[in-house]
C-alpha positions as CSV (number, residue, x, y, z in Angstrom):
1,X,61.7,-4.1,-28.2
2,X,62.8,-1.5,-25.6
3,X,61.3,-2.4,-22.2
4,X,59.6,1.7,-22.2
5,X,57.9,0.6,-25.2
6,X,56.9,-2.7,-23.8
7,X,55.4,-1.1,-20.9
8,X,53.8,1.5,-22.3
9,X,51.8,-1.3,-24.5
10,X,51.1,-3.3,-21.6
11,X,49.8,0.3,-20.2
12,X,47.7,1.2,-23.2
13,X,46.4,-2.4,-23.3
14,X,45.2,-2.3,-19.5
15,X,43.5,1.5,-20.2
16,X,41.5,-0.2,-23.1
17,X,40.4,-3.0,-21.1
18,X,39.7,-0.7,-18.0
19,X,37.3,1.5,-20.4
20,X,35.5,-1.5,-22.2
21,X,35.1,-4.2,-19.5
22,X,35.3,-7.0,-21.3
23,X,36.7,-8.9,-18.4
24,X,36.1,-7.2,-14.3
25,X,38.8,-4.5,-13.0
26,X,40.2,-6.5,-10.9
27,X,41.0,-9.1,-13.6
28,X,42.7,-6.3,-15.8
29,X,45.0,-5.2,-13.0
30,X,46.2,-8.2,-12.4
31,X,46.6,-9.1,-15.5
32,X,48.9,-5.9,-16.5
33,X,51.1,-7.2,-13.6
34,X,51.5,-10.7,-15.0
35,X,52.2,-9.4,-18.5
36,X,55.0,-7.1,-16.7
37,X,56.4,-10.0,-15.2
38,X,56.7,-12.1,-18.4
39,X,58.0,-9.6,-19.8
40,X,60.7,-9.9,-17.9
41,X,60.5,-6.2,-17.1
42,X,60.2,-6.7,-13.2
43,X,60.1,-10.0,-11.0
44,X,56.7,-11.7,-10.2
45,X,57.5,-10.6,-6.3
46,X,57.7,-7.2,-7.7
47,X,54.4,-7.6,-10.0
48,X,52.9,-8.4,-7.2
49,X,54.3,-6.3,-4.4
50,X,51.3,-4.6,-4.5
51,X,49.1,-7.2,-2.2
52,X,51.5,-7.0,0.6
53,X,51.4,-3.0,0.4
54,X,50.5,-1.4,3.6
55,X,47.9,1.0,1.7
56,X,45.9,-2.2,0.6
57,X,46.2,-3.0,4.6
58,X,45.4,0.2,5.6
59,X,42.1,0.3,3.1
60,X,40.8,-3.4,3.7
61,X,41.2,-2.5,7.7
62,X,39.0,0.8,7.2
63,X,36.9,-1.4,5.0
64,X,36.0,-4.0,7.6
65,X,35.2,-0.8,9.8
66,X,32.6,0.6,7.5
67,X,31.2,-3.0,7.5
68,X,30.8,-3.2,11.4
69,X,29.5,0.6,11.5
70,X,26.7,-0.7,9.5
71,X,26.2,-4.1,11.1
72,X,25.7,-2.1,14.6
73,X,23.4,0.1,12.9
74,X,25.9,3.0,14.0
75,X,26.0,4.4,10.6
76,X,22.4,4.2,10.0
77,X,21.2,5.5,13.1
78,X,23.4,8.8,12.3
79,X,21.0,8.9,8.9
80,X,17.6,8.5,10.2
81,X,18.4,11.5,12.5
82,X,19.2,13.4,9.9
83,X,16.1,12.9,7.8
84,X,14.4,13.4,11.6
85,X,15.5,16.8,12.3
86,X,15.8,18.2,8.4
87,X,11.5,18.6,9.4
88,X,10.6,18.2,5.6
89,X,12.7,20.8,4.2
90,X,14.6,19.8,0.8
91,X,17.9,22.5,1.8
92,X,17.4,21.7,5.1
93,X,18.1,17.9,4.7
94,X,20.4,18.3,1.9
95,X,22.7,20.3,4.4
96,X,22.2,18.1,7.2
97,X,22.5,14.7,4.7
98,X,25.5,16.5,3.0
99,X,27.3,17.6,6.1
100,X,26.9,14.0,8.1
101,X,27.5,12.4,4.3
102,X,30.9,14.4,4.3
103,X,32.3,13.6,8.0
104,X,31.3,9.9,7.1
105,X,32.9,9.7,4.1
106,X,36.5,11.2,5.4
107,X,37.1,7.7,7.4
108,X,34.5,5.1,5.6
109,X,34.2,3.8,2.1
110,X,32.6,6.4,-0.4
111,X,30.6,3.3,-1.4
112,X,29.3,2.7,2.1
113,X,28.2,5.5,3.1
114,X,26.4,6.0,-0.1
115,X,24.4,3.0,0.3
116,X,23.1,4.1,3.2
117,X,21.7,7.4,2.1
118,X,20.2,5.7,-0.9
119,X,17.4,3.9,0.9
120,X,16.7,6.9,3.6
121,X,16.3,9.7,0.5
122,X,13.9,7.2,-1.0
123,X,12.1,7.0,1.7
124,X,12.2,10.7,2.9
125,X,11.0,11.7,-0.8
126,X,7.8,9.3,-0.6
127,X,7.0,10.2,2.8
128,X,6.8,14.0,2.1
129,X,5.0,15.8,-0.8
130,X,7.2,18.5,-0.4
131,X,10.7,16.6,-1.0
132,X,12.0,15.2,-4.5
133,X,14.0,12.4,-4.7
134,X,16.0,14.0,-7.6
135,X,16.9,16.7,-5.7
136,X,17.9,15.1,-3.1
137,X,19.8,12.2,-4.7
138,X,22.7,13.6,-6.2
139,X,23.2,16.8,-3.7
140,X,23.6,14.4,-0.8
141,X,25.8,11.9,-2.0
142,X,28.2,14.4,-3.6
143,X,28.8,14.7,0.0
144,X,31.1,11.7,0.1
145,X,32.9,12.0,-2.4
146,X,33.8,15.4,-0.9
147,X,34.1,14.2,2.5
148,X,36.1,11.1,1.0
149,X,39.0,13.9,-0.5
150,X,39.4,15.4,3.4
151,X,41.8,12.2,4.6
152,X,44.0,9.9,3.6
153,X,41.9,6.9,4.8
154,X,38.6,8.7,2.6
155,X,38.9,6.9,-0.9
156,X,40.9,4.4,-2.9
157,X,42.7,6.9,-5.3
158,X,44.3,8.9,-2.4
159,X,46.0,5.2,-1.4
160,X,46.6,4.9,-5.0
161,X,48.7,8.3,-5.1
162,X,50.6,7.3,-2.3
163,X,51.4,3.7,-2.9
164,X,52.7,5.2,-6.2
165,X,54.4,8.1,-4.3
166,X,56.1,5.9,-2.2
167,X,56.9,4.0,-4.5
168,X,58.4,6.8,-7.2
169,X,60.0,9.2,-4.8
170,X,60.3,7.6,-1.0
171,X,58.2,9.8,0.0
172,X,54.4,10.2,1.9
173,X,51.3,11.7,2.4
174,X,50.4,12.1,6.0
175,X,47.1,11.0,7.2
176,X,45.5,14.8,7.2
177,X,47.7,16.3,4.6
178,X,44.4,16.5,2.2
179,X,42.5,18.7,5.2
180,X,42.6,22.3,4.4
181,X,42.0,22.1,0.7
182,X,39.1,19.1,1.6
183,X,37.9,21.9,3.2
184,X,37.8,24.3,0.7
185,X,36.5,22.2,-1.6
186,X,33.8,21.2,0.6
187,X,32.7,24.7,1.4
188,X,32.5,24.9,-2.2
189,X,30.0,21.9,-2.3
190,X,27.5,22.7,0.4
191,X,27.5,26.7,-1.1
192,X,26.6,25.4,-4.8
193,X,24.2,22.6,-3.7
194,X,21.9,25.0,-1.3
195,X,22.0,28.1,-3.9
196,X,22.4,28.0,-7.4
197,X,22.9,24.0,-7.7
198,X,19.3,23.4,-6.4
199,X,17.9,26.1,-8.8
200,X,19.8,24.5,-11.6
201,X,18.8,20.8,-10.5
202,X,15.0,21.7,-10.5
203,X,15.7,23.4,-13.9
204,X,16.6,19.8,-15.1
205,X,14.9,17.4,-14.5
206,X,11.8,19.6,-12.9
207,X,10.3,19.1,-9.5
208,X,7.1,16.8,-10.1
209,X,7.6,13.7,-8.8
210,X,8.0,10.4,-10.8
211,X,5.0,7.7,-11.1
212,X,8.0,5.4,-9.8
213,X,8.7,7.5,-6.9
214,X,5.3,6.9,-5.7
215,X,4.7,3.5,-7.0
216,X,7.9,2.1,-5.5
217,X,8.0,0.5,-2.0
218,X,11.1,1.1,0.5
219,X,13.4,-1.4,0.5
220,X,15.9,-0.4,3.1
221,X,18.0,-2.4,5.0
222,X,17.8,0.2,7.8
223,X,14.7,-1.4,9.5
224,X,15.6,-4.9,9.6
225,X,18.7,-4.0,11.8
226,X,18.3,-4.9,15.4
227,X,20.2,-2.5,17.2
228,X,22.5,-3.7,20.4
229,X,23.0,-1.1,22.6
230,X,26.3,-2.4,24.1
231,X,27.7,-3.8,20.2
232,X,26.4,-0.2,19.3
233,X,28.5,1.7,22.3
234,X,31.6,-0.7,21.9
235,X,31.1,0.2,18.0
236,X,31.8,4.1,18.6
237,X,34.4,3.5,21.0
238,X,36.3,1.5,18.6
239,X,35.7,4.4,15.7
240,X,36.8,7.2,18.0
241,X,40.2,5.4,19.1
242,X,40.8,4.9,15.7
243,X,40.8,8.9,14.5
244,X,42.3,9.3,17.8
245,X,45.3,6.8,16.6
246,X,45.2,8.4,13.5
247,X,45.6,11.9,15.0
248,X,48.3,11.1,16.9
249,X,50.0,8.8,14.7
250,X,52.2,6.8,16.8
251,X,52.0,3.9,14.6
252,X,51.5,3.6,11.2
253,X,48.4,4.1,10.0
254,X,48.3,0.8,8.5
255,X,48.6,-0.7,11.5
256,X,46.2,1.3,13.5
257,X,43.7,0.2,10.9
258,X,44.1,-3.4,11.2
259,X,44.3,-3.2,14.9
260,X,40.8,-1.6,14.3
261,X,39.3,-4.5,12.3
262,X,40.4,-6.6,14.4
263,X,39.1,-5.3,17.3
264,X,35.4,-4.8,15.5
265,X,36.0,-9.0,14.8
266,X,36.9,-9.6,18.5
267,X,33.9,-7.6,20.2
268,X,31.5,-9.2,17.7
269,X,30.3,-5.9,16.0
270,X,31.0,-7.7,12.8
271,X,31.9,-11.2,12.0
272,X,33.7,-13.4,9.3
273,X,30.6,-14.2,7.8
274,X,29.2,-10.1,7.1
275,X,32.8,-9.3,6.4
276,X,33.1,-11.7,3.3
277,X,30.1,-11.1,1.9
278,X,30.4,-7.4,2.4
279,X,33.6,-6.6,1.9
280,X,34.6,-5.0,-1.8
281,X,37.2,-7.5,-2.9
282,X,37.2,-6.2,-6.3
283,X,38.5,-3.0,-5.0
284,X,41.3,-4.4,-2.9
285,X,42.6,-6.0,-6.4
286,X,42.4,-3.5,-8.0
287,X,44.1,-1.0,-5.8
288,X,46.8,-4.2,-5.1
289,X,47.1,-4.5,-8.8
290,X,47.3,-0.9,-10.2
291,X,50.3,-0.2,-7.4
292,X,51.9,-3.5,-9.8
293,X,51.4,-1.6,-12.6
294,X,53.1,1.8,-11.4
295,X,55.8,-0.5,-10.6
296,X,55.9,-2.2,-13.5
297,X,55.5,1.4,-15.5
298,X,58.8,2.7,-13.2
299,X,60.8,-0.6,-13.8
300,X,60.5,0.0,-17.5
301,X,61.1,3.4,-17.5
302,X,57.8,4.0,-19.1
303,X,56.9,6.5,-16.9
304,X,60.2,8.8,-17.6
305,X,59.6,8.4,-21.0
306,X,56.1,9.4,-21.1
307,X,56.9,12.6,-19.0
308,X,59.9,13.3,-21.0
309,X,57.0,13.6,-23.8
310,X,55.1,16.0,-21.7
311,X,58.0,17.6,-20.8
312,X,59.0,18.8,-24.7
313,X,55.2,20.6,-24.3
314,X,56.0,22.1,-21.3
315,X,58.6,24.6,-21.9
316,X,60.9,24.7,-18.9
317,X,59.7,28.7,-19.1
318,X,56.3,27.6,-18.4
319,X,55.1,28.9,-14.4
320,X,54.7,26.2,-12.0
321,X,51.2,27.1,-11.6
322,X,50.5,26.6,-15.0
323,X,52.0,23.2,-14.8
324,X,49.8,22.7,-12.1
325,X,46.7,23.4,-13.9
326,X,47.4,21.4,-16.8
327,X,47.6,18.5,-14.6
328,X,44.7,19.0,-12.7
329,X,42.7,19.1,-16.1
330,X,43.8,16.1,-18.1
331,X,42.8,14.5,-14.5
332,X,39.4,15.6,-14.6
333,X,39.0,15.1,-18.4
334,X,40.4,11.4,-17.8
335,X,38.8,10.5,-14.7
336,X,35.2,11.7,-16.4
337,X,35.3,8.5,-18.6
338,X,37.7,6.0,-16.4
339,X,37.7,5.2,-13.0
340,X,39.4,7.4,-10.6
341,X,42.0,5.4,-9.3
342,X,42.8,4.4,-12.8
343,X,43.1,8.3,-13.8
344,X,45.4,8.3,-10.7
345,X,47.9,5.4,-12.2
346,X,48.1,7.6,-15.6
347,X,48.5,10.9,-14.7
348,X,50.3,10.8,-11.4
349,X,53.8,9.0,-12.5
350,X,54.1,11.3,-15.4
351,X,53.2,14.3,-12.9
352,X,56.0,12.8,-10.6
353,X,58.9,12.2,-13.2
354,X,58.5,15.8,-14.2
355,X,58.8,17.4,-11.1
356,X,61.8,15.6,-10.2
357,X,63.3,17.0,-13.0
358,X,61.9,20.1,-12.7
359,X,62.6,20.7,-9.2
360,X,59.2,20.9,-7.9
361,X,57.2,19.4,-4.7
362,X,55.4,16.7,-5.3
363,X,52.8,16.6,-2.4
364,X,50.4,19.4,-3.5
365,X,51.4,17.6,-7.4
366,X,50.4,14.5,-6.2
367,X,47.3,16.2,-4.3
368,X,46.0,18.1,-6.8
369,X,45.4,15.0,-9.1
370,X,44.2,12.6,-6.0
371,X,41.2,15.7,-5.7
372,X,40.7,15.9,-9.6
373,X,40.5,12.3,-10.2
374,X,38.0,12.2,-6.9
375,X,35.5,15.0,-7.5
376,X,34.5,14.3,-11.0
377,X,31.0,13.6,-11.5
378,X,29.7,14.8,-15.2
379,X,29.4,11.5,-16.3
380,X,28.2,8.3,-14.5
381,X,31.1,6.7,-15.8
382,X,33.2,8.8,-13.7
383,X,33.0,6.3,-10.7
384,X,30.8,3.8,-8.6
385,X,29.8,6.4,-6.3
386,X,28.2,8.9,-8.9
387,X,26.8,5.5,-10.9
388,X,25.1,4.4,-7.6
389,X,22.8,7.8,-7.9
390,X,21.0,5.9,-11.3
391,X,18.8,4.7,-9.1
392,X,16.4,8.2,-8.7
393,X,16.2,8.2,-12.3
394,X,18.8,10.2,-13.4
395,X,19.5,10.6,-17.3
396,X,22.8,10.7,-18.5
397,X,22.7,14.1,-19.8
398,X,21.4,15.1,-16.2
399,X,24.9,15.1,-14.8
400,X,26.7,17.3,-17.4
401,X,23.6,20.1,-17.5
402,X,24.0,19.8,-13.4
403,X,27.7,19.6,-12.8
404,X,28.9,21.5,-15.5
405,X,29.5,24.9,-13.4
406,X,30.5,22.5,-10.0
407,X,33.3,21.2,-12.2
408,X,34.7,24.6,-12.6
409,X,34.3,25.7,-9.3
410,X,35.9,22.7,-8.1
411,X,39.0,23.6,-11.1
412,X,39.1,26.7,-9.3
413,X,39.3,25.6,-6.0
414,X,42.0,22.9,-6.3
415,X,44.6,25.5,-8.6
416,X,44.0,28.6,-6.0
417,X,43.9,26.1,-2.4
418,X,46.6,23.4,-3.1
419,X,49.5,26.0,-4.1
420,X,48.3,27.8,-1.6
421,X,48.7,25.4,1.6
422,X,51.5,23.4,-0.2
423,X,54.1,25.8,-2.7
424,X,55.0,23.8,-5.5
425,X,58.3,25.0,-5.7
């Protein structure tokens, strides 16, 4: 059998067991790069080469930041002020929450910063007639997934594009490359969230609260941290000469992160202990392992062939933009039923192959489907981060009837701002 046709088996195969679960994520990647290596399609070093990758580096080293943010009660303290100041408004705090949930989100994990909303909008929502948990819930937390499109560092699919990238073309993506259409994007966000989103969101799922909401007691981490003022100020100077490293970039960015952890392990603002039990090892295997598979995928030419496909529907006649576009939808169709990063390992190759033969960039290629793959959210199924937002009671048909017109804005956004900071000729 033809090693393209072997890998694209071993590819369907993974997809299937991404969808259906039977065994974790982690487990699946992994398990795509063994079958690649006895295969005989690529060496086990190269299966594997994926663990050693600075992007896994660069995102366990942010990782173990997140952690120490929350262990100092850094992170936490920046959420309690918000719910402080917001003075019992619900557009108020949303803008506040979403705004501090963004700027978090463009350096910590999604998934961090997340859970620490969670339990302060439960709490905010019980303490005050006037605020609903359900309209407060999903607003805010969008935040990060906006904030999380803004940097390179901000979620796992945007190391996933670029461990591919690298891997496929030799090239990049800088650490702030993903700014000025972030931006965009995110103006997008806060508009639709404090206008027509809220009006659609009480439309929904009304604005009564929930027997739960009032029955339910606070269980919130956020009081049982003991804040130390001097772990706290060592904390924030370690966070700002990390974007400052990152800014200036005179090292990799791998290695400003682990310098980073490091330095949170040395000056005790985490520890061993927190970081193991904290840390999301599941998501460093499967990042490590789905960078095996886009190897694996390029060593059997599997990725060619499935662009050379794609390639016989896209008539060389057809405008870049329109390629673009049709990219940037079969992301967001995808990524509404699989996990981002494992939209980002389908779509992104193909994307790649064909520009190189079409003799088109393929940064704002490669961008456009890191922010598809990221901002989709009509489906908890989509990712962790809109899954985590179950918790105020959320139906599943709640997130199609209050995303649905969000989704297009955020279509619209990524084909007019991405071509228009990056040509894609």
């Amino acid at each position: 059998m033809a090693p393209e046709i072997i890998g694209l088996l071993i590819l369907a195969v993974s997809v299937v067991l991404f969808i259906t679960r039977p065994i974790p994520n982690a487990a699946t990647a992994c398990l795509g790069c063994l079958a690649f290596a006895l295969a005989g399609i690529c060496t086990i070093d190269e299966a594997f080469s994926g663990f050693s990758n600075s992007t896994v580096l660069l995102m366990f080293g942010m990782m173990v930041v997140g952690i120490a943010m929350m262990d100092t009660g850094a992170a936490n303290l920046i959420g309690k002020y918000v719910a402080k100041v917001s003075g019992g408004r619900e557009k108020m705090f949303i803008l506040l929450a979403g705004i501090v949930s963004v700027l978090l989100s463009t350096f910590l994990s999604n998934t961090a910063v997340i859970a620490i909303f969670l339990p302060i909008i439960a709490s905010v929502s019980r303490s005050n007639p006037d605020m609903n948990r359900k309209n407060l819930t999903l607003p805010v937390t969008l935040g990060a997934m906006f904030g999380g499109v803004c940097t390179l560092v901000g979620s796992t699919p945007q190391l996933t594009a670029n461990g591919i990238l690298k891997e496929m073309t030799g090239e990049e993506l800088k650490m702030f490359d993903f700014i000025l259409p972030g931006i965009v994007l995110t103006v997008i966000y806060i508009a639709f969230v404090l206008t027509i989103g809220h009006r659609i969101g009480v439309g929904v799922w009304g604005n009564v609260k929930s027997d739960n909401d009032e029955k339910e007691t606070v269980a919130s981490q956020n009081d049982e941290i003991v804040i130390d003022k001097r772990k706290l100020i060592t904390m924030v100077v370690i966070f700002v000469f990390t974007i400052v490293m990152f800014i200036g970039a005179w090292i990799p960015t791998a290695t400003t992160a682990v310098i980073a952890a490091i330095m949170c392990i040395i000056t005790k603002s985490t520890n061993q202990k927190s970081v193991i039990k904290n840390m999301d090892w599941s998501v460093v295997f499967v990042l490590a392992g789905c960078l095996g598979l886009a190897t694996g995928l390029t060593k059997s030419g599997a990725g060619q062939m499935m662009s050379d496909a794609l390639a016989k529907i896209i008539s060389p006649d057809t405008p870049p933009l329109a390629i673009f576009a049709i990219f940037v939808v079969a992301t967001i169709i995808i990524s509404n039923f699989i996990t981002n990063s494992t939209a980002v390992v389908m779509v992104l190759p193909i994307a790649l192959a064909l520009c190189n033969s079409q003799g088109l960039n393929v940064i704002p290629f490669t961008l456009g489907i890191v922010y598809a793959a990221n901002l989709t959210f009509s489906t908890p199924l989509a990712n962790a981060q809109t899954a985590m937002t179950l918790v105020a009671g959320y139906k599943f048909s709640d997130y199609i009837k209050y995303t649905w017109l969000l989704d297009i804005l955020v279509l619209a956004g990524i084909v007019i701002s991405v071509p228009l900071f990056f040509p894609l000729v």
